[in-house]
C-alpha positions in Angstrom: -4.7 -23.0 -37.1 -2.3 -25.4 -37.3 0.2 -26.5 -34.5 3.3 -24.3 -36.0 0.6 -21.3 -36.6 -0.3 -21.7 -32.5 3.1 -22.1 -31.6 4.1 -18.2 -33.5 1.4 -17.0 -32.1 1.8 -18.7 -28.1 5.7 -18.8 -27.9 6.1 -21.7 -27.1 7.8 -24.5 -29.3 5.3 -27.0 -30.8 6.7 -29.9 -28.5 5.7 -28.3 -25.8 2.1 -27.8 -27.1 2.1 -31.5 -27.9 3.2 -32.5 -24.4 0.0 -30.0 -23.3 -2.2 -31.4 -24.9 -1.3 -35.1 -24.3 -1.6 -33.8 -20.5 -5.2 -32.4 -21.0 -4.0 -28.7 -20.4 -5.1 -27.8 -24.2 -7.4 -29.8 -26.5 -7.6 -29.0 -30.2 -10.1 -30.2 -32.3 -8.9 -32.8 -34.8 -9.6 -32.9 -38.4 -11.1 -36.1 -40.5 -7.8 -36.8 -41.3 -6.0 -36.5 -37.2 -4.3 -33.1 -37.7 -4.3 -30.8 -35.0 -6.6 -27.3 -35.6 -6.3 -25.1 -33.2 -9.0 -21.9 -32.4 -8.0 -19.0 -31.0 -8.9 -19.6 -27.4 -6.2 -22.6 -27.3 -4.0 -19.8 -28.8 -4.8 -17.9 -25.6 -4.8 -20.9 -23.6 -1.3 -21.8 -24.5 -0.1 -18.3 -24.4 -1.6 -18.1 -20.4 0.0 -20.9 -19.8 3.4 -20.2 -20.9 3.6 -16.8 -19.1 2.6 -18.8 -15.8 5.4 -21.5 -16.3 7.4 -18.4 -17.2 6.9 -17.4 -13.5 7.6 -20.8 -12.4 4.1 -22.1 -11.6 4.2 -26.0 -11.6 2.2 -28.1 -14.1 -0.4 -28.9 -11.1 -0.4 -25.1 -10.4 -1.0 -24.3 -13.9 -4.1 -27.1 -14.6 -5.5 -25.7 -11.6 -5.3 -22.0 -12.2 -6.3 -22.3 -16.2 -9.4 -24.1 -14.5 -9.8 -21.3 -11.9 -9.4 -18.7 -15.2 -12.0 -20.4 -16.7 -14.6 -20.4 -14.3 -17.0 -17.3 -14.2 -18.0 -18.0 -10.7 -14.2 -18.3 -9.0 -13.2 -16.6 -5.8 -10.0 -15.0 -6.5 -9.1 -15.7 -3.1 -8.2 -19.1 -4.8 -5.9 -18.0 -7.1 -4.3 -15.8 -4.4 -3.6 -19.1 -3.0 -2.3 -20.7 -5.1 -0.1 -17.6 -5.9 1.1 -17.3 -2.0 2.0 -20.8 -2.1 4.0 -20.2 -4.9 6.0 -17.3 -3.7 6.6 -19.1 -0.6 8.6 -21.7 -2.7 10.0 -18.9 -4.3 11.4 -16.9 -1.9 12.9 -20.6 -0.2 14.5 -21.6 -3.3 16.1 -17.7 -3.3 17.1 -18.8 0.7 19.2 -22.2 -0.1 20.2 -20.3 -3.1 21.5 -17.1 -0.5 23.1 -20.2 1.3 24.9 -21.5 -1.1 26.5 -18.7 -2.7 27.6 -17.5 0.8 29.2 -20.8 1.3 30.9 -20.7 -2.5 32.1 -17.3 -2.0 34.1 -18.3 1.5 35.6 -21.0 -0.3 37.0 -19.0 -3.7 38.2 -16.4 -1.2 40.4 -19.1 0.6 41.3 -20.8 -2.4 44.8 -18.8 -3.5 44.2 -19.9 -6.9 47.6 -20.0 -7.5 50.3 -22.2 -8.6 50.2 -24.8 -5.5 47.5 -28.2 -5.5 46.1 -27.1 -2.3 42.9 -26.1 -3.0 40.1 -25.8 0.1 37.3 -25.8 -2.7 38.0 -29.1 -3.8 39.0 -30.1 0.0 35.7 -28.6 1.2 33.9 -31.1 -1.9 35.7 -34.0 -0.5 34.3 -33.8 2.6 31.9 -36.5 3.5 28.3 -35.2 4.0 27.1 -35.3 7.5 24.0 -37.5 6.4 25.9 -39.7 3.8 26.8 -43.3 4.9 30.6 -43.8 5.4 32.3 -46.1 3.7 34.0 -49.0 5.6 37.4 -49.3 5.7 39.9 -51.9 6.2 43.7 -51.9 7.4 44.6 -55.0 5.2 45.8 -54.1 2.0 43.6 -55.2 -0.6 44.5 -56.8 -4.3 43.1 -53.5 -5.8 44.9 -51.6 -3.5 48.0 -49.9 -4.0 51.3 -49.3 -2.0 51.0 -46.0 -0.5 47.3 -46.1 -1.1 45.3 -45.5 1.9 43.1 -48.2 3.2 39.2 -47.2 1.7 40.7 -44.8 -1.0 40.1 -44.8 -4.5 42.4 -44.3 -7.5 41.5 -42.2 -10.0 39.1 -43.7 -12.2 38.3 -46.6 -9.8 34.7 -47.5 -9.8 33.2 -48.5 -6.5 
């Protein structure tokens, strides 16, 4: 088979095979003159592999599973493992995701979204991160600076 024959039958585009198998996850046998030829079990290779990236599983996750799949003698309490340890990622990613819509949905509620600039969504963006170094500021008046300009901010479209 060649790479656009795996690719119908896997689902997945042939780039991604190609970056597969320059990874070591799949290796197809190469003909006399460097083409690709794919058997059936890379078919099913690439196809086990796509519906555990479909899950999320990380490359790592993945090369250590489709060795796990292909050894006879495996505990599956390793692949139960390596499945936990997955879903704990999971269900943290779902927590700071939880966060952050709570903390979106406060600020369009506050936002009046009307005519007026006042707007506490982009006020709330504005503010300066707890961890994030603060800039220094000065009370002279610089050569950039502007009248009415406040010492440390930025125009529009100033880079600094």
């Amino acid at each position: 088979m060649n790479i656009g024959d795996v690719a119908a039958l896997s689902g997945l585009p042939a780039k991604t095979i190609r970056y597969y198998e320059d990874i070591g996850l799949v290796k197809p046998l190469r003909s006399a003159n460097g083409y690709r030829s794919f058997r059936e079990s890379d078919a099913h290779k690439l196809a086990f592999l796509g519906r555990a990236r479909a899950l999320g599983f990380s490359i790592e996750d993945c090369r250590n599973l489709m060795a796990l799949y292909e050894d006879d003698h495996r505990a599956s309490a390793e692949v139960k493992d390596i499945a936990e340890h997955h879903l704990e990622r999971i269900d943290e990613k779902i927590a700071e995701l939880g966060e952050m819509r709570a903390t979106l949905a406060h600020l369009v509620h506050a936002c009046a979204g009307d005519h007026r600039p006042d707007c506490p969504i982009l006020a709330d963006l504005a503010k300066a991160s707890k961890n994030a170094p603060q800039p220094e500021t000065s009370t002279k008046q610089t050569s950039e600076q502007h009248p009415g300009q406040r010492p440390g901010q930025r125009r529009i479209g100033q880079r600094g």
